[in-house]
Backbone as numpy.savetxt, mean C-alpha at the origin, in Angstrom:
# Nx Ny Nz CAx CAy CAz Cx Cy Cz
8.54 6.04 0.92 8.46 7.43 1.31 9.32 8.24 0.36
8.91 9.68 -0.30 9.57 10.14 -1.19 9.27 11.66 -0.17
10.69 12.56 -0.17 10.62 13.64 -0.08 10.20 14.19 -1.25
9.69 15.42 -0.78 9.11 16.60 -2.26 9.72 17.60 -1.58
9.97 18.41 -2.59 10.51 20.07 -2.63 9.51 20.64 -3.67
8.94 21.89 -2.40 7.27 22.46 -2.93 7.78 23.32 -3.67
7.35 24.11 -4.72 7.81 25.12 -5.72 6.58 26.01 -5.79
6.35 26.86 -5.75 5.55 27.72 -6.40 5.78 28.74 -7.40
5.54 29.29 -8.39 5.60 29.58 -9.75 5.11 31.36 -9.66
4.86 31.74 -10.74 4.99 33.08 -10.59 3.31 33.58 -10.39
2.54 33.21 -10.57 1.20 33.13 -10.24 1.18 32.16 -8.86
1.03 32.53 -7.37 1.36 31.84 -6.28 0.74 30.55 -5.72
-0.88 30.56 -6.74 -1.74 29.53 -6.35 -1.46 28.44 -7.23
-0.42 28.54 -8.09 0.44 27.01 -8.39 1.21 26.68 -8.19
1.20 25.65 -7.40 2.24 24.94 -6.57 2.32 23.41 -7.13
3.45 23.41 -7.28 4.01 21.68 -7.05 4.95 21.14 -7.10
4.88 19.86 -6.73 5.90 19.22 -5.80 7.30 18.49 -6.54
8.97 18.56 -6.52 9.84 17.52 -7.05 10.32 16.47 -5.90
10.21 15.03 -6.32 10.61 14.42 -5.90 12.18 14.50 -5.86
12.46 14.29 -4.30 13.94 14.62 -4.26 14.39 13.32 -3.83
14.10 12.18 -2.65 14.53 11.27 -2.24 13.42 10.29 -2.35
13.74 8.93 -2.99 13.24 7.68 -2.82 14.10 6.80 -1.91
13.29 5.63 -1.58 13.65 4.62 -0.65 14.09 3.50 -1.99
14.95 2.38 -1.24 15.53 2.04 -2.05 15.44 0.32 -1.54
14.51 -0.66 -2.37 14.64 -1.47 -1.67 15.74 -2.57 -1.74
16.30 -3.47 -0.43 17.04 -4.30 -0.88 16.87 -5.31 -1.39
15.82 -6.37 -0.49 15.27 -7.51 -1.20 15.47 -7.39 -2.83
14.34 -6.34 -3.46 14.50 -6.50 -4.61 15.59 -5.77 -5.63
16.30 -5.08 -5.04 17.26 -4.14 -5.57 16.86 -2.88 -6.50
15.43 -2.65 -5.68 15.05 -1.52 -7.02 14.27 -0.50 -6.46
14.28 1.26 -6.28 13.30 1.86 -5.36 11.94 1.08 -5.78
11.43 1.21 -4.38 10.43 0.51 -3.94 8.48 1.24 -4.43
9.22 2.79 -4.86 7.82 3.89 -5.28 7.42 2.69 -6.80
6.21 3.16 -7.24 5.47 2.24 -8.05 5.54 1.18 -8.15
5.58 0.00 -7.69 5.36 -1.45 -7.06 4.60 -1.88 -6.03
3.92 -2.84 -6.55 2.67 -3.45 -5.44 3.34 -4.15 -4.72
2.86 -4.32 -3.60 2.87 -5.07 -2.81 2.35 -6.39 -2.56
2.77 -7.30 -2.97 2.14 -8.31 -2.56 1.56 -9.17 -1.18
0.28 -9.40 -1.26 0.32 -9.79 1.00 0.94 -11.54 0.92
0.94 -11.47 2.29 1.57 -12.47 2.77 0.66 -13.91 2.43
-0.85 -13.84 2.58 -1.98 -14.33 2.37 -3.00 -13.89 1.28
-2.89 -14.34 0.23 -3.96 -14.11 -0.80 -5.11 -14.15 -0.49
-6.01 -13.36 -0.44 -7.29 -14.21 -0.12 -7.90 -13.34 -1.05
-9.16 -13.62 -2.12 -10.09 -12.64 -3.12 -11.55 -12.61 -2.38
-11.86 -11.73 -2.18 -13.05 -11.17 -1.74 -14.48 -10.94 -3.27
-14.51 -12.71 -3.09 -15.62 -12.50 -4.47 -16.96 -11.68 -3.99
-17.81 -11.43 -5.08 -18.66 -10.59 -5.30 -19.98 -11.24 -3.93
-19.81 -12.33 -3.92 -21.06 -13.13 -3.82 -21.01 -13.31 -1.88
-19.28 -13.51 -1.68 -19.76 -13.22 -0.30 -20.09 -11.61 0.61
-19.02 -10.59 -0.31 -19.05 -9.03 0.15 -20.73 -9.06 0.14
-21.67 -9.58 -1.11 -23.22 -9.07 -1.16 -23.61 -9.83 0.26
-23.52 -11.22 0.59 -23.72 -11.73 2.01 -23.43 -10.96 2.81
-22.51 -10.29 3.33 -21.98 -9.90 5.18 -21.10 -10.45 4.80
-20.35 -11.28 4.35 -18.85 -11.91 4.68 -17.50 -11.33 4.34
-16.30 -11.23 4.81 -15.15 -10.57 4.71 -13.97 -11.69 4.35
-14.11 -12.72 3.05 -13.07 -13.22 3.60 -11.27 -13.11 4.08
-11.37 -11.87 3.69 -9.71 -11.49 3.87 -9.51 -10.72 5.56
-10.39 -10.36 5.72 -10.52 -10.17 7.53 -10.99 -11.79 8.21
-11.87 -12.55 7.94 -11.61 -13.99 8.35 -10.52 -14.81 7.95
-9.91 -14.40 7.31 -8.04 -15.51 6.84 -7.43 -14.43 8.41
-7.26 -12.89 7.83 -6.64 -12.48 9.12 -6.69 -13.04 10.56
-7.93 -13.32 10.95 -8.37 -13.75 12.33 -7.83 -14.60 12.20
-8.17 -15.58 12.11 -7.94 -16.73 11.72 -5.97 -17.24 11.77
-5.65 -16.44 11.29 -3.79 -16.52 10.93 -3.66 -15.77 12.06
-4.05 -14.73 12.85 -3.97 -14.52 14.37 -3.78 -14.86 15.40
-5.12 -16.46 14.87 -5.69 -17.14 16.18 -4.53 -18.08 16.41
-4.09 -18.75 14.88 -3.41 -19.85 14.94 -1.90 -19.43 15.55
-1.51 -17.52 15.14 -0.30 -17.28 16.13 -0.01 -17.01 17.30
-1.23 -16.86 17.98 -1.68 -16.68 19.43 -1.09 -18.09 20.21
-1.42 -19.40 19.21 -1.78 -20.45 20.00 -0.62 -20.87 20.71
């Protein structure tokens, strides 16, 4: 999450924004703005099942659900 401070300029319909506050993460010791995220579960959604009906990264989800339910 980054605060902005809105500015508008001398012509009023330009506006934009300075970043004033970033988050700062600890794990990695570094703000956390431009860095991916990595998930907990990899899963790649090849071409061949999305053209089928299939989801496999919503079936790993279920699935890693079911097994924390149990």
């Amino acid at each position: 999450m980054t605060a902005v401070w809105w500015e508008t300029q001398i012509d009023p319909t330009l506006i934009f924004g300075i970043p004033q506050v970033g988050n700062w993460g600890t794990a990695d010791q570094c703000y956390i703005e431009n860095h991916q995220i990595e998930p907990d579960i990899l899963v790649y959604n090849d071409p061949a099942s999305t053209l089928s009906g299939r989801d496999p990264q919503l079936e790993a989800a279920v699935t890693e659900m079911l097994n924390t339910i149990k």
